[in-house]
N, C-alpha and C positions, 0 to 999 in steps of 0.2 A: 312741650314736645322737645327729645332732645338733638343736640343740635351733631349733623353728621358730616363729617369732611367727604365732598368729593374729589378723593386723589384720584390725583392723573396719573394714569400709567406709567409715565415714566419715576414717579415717585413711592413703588410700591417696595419703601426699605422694610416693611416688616416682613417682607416673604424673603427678603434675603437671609442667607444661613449666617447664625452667629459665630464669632471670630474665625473666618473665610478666612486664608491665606491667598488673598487673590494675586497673582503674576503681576508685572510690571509688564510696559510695553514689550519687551524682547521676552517674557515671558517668564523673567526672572523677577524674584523682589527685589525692593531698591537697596543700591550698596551703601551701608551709614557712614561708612567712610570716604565714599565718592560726595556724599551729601551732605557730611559733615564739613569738608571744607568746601563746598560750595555755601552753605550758609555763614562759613568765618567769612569770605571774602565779600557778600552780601553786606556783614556787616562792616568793613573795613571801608566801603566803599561810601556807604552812607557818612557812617562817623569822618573820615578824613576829608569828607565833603563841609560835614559841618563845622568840623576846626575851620578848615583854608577859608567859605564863606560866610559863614554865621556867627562863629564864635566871638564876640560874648552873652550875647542875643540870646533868648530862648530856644530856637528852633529855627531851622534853615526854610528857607523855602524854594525849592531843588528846581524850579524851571526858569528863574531866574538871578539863579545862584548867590544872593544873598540871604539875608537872616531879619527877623525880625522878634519880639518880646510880646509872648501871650499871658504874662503874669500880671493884671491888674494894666497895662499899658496898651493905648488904642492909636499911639503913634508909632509908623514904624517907620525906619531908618536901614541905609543901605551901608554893609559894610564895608564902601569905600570909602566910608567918611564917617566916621564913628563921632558920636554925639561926646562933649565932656562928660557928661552923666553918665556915661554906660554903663557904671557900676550898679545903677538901679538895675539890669536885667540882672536873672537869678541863675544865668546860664541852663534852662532846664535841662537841656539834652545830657548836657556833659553831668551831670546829678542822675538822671534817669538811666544814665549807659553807665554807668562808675561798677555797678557787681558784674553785668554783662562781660566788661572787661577781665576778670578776673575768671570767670565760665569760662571763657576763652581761652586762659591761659594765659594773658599780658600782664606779667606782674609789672613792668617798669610803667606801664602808661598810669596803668591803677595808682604807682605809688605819685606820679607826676600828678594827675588829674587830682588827687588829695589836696598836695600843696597848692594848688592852681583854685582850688575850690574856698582855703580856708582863709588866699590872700585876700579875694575879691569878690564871695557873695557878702550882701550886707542886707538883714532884716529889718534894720532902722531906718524904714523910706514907705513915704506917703503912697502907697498901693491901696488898690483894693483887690483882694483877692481871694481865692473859692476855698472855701475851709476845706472840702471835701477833696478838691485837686492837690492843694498844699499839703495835704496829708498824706495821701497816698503816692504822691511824687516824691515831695521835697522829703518828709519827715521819716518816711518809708524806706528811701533812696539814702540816706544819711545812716541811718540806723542801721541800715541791708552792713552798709559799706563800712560802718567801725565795728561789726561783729566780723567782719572777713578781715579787717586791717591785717590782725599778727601772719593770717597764713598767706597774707599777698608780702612777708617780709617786712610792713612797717614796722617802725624800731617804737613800738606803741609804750605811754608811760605808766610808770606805778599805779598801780590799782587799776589799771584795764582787765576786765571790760567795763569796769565800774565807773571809768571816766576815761578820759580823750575829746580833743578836739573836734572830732565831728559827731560826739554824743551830745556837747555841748550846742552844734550847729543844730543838732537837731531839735534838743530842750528847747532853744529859744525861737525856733521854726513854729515850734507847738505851744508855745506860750502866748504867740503871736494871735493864734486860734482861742485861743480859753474862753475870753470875750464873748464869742459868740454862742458859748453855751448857757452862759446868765441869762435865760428865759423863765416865765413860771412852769413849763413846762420841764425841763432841762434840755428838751431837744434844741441842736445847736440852730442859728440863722445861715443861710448858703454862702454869703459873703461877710469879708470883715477888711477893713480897714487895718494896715499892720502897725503906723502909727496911733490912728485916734480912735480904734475898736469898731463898733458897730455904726454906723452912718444910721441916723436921726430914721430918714428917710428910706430905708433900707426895707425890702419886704418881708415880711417874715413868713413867705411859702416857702417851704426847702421838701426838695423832692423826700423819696423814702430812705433810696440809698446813702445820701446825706447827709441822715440823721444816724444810722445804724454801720457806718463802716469806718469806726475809728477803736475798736477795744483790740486788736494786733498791733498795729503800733502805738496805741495811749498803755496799752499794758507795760507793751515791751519795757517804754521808756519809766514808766513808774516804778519798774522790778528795776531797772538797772542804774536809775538816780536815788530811788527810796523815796521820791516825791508823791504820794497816792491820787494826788488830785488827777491827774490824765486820766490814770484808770476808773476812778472815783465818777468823772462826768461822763463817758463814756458807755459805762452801766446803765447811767441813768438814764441816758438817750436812749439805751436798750429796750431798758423796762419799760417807758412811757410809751412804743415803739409798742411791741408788745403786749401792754394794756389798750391799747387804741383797735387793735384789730376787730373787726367785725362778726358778727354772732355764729357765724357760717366759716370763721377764722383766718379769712384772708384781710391781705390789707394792699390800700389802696396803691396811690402813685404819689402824690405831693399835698401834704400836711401842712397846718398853720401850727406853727411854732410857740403862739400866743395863745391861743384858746385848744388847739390840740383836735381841731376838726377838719374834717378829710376834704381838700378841695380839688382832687383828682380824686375818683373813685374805681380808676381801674385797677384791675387788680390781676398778675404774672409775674413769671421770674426774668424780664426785661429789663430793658432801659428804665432806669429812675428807681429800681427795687433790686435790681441783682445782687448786689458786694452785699446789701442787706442779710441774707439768706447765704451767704458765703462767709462771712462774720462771724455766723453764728455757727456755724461746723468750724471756721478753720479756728474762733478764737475756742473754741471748744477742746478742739485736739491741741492749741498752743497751753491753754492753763487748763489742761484736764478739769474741765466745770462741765460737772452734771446736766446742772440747770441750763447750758444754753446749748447741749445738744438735745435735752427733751424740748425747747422750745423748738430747735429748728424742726423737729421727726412732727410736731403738730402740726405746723407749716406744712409738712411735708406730705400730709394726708389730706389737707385739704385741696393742696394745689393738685394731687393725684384723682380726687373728689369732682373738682372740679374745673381745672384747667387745662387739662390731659386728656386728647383726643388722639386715637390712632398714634402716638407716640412722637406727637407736635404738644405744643402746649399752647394756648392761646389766653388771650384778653379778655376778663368778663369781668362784671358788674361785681364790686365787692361784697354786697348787700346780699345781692340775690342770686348771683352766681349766672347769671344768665351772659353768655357770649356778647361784647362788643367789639373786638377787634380780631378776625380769624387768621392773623398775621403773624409769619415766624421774625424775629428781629436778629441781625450778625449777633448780638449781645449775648443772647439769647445759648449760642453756643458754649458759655463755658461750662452749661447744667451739666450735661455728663460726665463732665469731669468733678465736678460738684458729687455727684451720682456715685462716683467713683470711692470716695473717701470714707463713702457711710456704709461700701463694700456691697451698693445695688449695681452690681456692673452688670447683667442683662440687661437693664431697663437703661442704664446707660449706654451699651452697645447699639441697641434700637434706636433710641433716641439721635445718636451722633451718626448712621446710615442715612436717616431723613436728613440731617444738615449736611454731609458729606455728598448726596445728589444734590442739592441747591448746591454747591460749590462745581461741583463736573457741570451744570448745566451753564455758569458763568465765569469761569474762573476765580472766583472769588465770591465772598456773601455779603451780595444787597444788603444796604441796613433796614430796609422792610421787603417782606418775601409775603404777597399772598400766595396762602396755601390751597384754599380753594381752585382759585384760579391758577395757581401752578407756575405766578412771574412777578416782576418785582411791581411796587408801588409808587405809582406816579410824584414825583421830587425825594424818592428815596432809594435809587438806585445806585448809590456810590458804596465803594469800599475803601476806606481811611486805611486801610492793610492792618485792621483789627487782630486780635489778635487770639481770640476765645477758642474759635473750632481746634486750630492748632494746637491749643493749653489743654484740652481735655484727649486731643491725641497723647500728649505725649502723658498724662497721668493712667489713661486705659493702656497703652502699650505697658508701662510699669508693669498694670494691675495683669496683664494679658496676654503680651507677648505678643498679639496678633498683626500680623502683617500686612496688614489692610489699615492699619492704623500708618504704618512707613509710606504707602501709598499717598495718604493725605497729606505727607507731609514734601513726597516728591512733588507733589501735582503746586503744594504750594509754593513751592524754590519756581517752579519751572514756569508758573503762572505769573509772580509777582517782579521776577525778571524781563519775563518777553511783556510783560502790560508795563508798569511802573518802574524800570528801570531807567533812570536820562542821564545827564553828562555828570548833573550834581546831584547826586544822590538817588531814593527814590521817592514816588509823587504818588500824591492823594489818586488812586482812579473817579474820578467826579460820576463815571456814569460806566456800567460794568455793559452795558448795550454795545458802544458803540467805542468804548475802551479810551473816552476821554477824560483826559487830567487837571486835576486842581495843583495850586501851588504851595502846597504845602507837606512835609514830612514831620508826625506829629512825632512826640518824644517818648510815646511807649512802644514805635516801631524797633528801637533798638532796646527799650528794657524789657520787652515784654515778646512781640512777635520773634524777630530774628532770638532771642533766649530760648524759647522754648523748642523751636525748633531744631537749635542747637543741641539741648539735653533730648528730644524724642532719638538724634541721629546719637547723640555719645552716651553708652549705655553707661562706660567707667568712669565718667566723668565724679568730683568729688563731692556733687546737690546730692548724687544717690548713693552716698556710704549710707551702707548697711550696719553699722554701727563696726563693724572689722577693726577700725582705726579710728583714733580720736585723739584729743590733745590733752593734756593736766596743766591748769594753770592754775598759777596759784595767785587770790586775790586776798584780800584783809579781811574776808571772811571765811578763809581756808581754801583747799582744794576744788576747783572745779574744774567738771569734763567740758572740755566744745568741741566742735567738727567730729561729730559721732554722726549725722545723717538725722531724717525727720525735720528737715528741713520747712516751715510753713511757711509758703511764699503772698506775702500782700500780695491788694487783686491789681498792683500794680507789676507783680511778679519780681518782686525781690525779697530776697529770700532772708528770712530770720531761722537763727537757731532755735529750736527753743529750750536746748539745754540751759542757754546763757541765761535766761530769764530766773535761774536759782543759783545765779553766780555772785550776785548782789546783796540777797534779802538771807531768812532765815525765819523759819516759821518759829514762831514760841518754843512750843518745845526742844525745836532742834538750836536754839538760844542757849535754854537752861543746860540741853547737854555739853553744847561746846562749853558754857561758860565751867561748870563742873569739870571736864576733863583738863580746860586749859589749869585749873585752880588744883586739881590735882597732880598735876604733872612738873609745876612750880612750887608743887608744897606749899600751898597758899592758903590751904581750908581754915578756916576761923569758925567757932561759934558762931551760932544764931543769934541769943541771945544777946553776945557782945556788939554785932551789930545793932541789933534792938536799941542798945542802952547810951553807945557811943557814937558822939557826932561825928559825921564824914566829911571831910574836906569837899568841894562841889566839884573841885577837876574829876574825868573818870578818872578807874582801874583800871591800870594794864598790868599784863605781867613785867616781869625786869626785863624781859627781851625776848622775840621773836612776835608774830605776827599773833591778836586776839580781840575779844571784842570789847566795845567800847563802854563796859556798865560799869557805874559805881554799884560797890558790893550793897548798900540802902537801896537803891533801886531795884535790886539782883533779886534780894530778901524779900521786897513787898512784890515782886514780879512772882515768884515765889508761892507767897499765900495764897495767888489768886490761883494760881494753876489749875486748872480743869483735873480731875480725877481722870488719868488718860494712860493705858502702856504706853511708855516708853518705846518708840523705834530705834533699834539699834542706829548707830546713827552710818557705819558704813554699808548698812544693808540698803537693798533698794527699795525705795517707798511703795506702798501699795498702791494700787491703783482703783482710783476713786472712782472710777465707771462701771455703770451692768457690763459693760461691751468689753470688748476684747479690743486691746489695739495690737496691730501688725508692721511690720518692719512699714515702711517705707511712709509711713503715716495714715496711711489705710487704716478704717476704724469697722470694722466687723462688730454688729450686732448680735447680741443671745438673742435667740426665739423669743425669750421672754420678753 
């Protein structure tokens, strides 16, 4: 029998008209400039909360105005008396806020908060800590922040973006991780040890999201070190990830890592699965690969199949598809915007009208919402001041234009002020009932919430260059464009280019061209043969001067023979594009009918 939501009346978002320009309280929409610096000062308030009481600590904890270290550390200390050690915290906030600063517009803090970061984080210390977190914070937040260096002014060195100190912070941030993807499976374990790798005794359940949301930043970093292994494990997590789903093509919650059988079997685009299913679009749109947005669009009919009621999505049995949990989760909020990229904005308009009444009804979204019954779920009624609903306003307004998206994002300035605002900073809402607070302000309130709200209010801000303007910079492997726009942001919301990702590398063939044009342009051409017959000294070739690449002409030769029978792409021309789909400015990925 199938199963049928009874919406409450007040939640009847699908009779509402799509992209409504609905009025603001005085009847007007909201001004993005009045709310634009209402959300700088939002965040000016938090941050210079957490320098004066937190800092060096992880993360402040706003009602008692110190700080405390959620990285592998279960003692916390008060920053009036700072421990010797305090170099083991990883400073999270000030890592997770570093591009923030720069959205903003604060070049000097950006370039201080650099050097401030590169004296005193240190990876070489007995932690245990979350692969999944470390990644999408630390390695995410590092990498966001040395592709923005040059245009916040740092005086960045030779071969940037090809290297720099916080490419370097971040290589060894992620190397810290490796360890835990030496399974027989390759999917990684949720925790590791930064010194001694994986603890003996360590579980090997690791949610789903935790296996499948590291190919954005293992890419990045493997395009822009030349190191393949990142990318290399990261696939693999994919694919195993992928091969594991169930015959009806969903997949569950949390995985054993060892034998590769499902020991959660619900199955949504939630908590423990989300950045999964985000991964696989956004790394899709970052390295134009085919294959992982046809994986994500099969995903994507099942969970339409069968997790998709009245334009909620719900929790059901992997296996059989039969409903077990009728429950919307805050996480749950970034699908529309998700929706957004693969250019289904109906269904994502719909979708984010049901989450946007759960917001007007509390100020904020419960992290479990029964839908049935129309309220939150008993010990899950707080808001961490998450940050999803927000994220997919501001990628539908992009896609949209629509004013009822600025609506969402006043109600959110105006809500998480008069709830969450206190002397230090702002504070966890513990219970959205009764509008009581927990002590703590996590570290993706400033990279992640106050960011995005900032970009839905600044339309010219420089995340949405339209490609208009860009930069040339020239690396040891020629010419390349950055800050053109297309910006993909980890599901930590920090934002990678992804032009930079071919500012490094050099596909083969475009190898053999440079190497040929460099060799012509120096008068350099030699026989084949002579190469053939004569021994090469083992240092490379370069030319007598200026910037080329690193082959001996022996290697050049047998690189050569193997050549695939391929045209030649001009090489100033623009490359084709590897997709059925069409992609559009802003990172929008529009599908053929086909």
């Amino acid at each position: 029998m199938p199963f049928r939501l009874l919406t409450p009346l007040g939640l009847l978002c699908a009779l509402l008209p799509l992209h409504h320009g609905a009025p603001g309280p005085d009847g007007t929409a909201p001004d993005p400039a009045h709310y634009r610096e209402r959300v700088k000062a939002m965040f000016y308030h938090a941050y210079d909360s957490y320098l004066e009481n937190a800092f060096p600590f992880d993360e402040l904890r706003p009602l008692t105005c110190d700080g405390h270290d959620t990285w592998g550390r279960f003692k916390r200390f008060s920053c009036l008396s700072l421990p010797s050690s305090w170099h083991y915290s990883f400073s999270l906030t000030l890592i997770d806020a570093l591009d923030t600063l720069l959205i903003l517009g604060n070049v000097s803090e950006f370039q201080r908060v650099i050097e401030v970061l590169q004296d005193n984080v240190d990876f070489d210390i007995d932690v245990n800590a979350s692969v999944f977190e470390t990644n999408i914070r630390v390695v995410g937040g590092l990498l966001s922040a040395h592709l923005l260096s040059k245009k916040a002014g740092v005086e960045v060195e030779a071969g940037w973006p090809c290297s720099g100190p916080l490419l370097r912070m971040a290589e060894e941030a992620a190397r810290k991780l490796l360890p835990a993807f030496q399974t027989p499976t390759g999917m990684p374990y949720g925790t590791v040890n930064f010194l001694h790798g994986v603890n003996p005794g360590e579980t090997p359940v690791t949610c789903t999201a935790g296996i499948g949301t590291f190919i954005v930043e293992f890419a990045t970093l493997s395009s822009l070190t030349g190191d393949p292994v990142f990318e290399d494990v990261a696939r693999v997590a994919l694919m195993h990830l992928w091969e594991s789903r169930s015959d009806i093509g969903l997949v569950g919650n949390h995985i054993d890592v060892l034998t590769g059988k499902w020991v959660a079997q619900d199955a949504g685009i939630g908590a423990g699965v989300d950045s999964y299913f985000e991964y696989l679009v956004k790394g899709a749109i970052l390295l134009q690969d085919e294959k992982l947005m046809a994986m994500f669009l099969e995903y994507n009919k099942a969970i339409r199949n069968y997790t998709r009621f009245d334009d909620w999505y719900l929790w059901v049995q992997m296996y059989k598809g039969t409903v077990s949990m009728p429950v919307f989760q805050s996480l749950e909020a970034y699908w529309p915007g998700l929706q957004s990229l693969i250019g289904d904005i109906d269904n994502a308009m719909r979708t984010f009208l049901n989450y946007y009444t759960v917001w007007k009804q509390f100020g904020g979204l419960p992290e479990f919402y029964n839908i049935p019954q129309g309220y939150t779920v008993e010990k899950r009624e707080g808001y961490p001041l998450r940050p999803e609903l927000i994220e997919s306003a501001m990628y539908l307004y992009r896609a949209t234009g629509d004013p009822t998206l600025l609506e969402l994002g006043r109600d959110a300035v105006e809500s998480i002020e008069k709830i969450s605002k206190v002397e230090c900073g702002f504070a966890t809402i513990k219970d959205l009932r009764d509008h009581k607070l927990d002590n703590r302000m996590e570290s993706f309130f400033l990279a992640e919430t106050v960011k995005y709200l900032y970009l839905l209010f600044d339309p010219t801000n420089f995340i949405h260059n339209n490609g208009s303007t860009f930069d040339a910079v020239i690396t040891p492997y020629g010419e390349c464009i950055l800050g053109a726009g297309g910006y993909i942001f980890n599901t930590e919301a920090h934002p990678i280019d992804p032009a930079a990702l071919h500012c490094c590398r050099r596909l083969k063939e475009e190898q053999w061209e440079v190497e040929d044009l460099m060799r012509e342009f120096y008068s350099l051409k030699r026989n084949r043969s002579k190469f053939q017959k004569k021994t090469v000294s083992s240092g490379p070739w370069e030319p007598p001067a200026g910037p080329g690449t690193l082959f001996s002409p022996e290697n050049h030769d047998q690189a050569r023979e193997r050549k695939p029978a391929k045209q030649k792409v001009p090489l100033l021309s623009c490359p084709s594009q590897p997709f059925t789909s069409k992609l559009a400015l802003l990172g929008q990925v529009f599908l053929d009918s086909s």
